[in-house]
N, C-alpha and C positions, 0 to 999 in steps of 0.2 A: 630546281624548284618544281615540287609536285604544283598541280592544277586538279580544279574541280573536274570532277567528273559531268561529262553534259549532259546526263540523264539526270545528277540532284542540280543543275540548273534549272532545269528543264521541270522537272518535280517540285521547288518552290515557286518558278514562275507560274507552274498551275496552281496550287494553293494558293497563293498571293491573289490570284483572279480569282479564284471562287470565294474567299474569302471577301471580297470587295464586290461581287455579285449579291454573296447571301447579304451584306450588310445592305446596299442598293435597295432591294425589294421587302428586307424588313422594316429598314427604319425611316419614320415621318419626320422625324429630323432635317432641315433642308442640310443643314452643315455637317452633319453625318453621311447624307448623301453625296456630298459633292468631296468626304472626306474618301468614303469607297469608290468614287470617280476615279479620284488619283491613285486611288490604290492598284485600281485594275489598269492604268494606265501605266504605270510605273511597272507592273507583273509584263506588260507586254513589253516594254522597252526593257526591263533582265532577259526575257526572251529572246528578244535580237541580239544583247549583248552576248550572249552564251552564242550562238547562232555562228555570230560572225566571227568571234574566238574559233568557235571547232572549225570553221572552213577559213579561218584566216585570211578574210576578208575586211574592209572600213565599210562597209556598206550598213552594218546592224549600228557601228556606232553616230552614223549619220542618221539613222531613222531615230534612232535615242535622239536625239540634240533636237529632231523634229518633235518627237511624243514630249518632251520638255518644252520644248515653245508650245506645244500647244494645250497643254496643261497649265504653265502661266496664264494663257489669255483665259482660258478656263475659269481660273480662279479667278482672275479680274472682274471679268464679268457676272460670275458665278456669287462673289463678294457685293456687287453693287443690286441686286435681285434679291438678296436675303434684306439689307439693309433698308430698299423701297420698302419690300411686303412687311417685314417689322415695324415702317413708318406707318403703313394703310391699315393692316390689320394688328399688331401689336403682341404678335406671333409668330415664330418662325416653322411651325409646324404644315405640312402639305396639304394636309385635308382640308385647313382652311380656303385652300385657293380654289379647291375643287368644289365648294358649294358654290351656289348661283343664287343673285340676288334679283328679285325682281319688284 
């Protein structure tokens, strides 16, 4: 059974993170945002997955199982902060939060 090579592991894990970087800082979307969140968290858990494959190690796929819990609470939280600010301002866009009322 061939296997991937750990350089195009390693070469979509980085794609995968930039791609969910440039999404991060372009879009005012809060759920776009918190969509390239997980993006680049999931790019770094293939990461260690490849990792601990080439040096045949469980150590990468335990940091996985951690980048996945912590990406649930993520979203949890992440889920009830869009829904507040939609109740208050009736928008889900960011630049609303960032003006100041006085």
């Amino acid at each position: 059974m061939e296997t991937i090579p750990v350089e195009h592991g390693f070469l979509l894990a980085g794609m995968l993170f930039c791609l969910g970087l440039v999404g991060l800082l372009t879009r005012r979307n809060v759920v776009f945002v918190l969509m390239s969140l997980e993006i680049m968290l999931n790019a770094s858990g293939l990461a260690f997955i490849v990792a601990a494959a080439r040096w045949g190690h469980a150590e990468g796929q335990v940091m996985f199982l951690m980048i996945l819990t912590l990406a649930a609470a993520e979203v949890a939280v992440g889920l009830g902060l869009i829904i507040q600010m939609f109740r208050r301002y009736q928008t889900v866009d960011i630049n609303v939060l960032s003006e100041m009322k006085g």
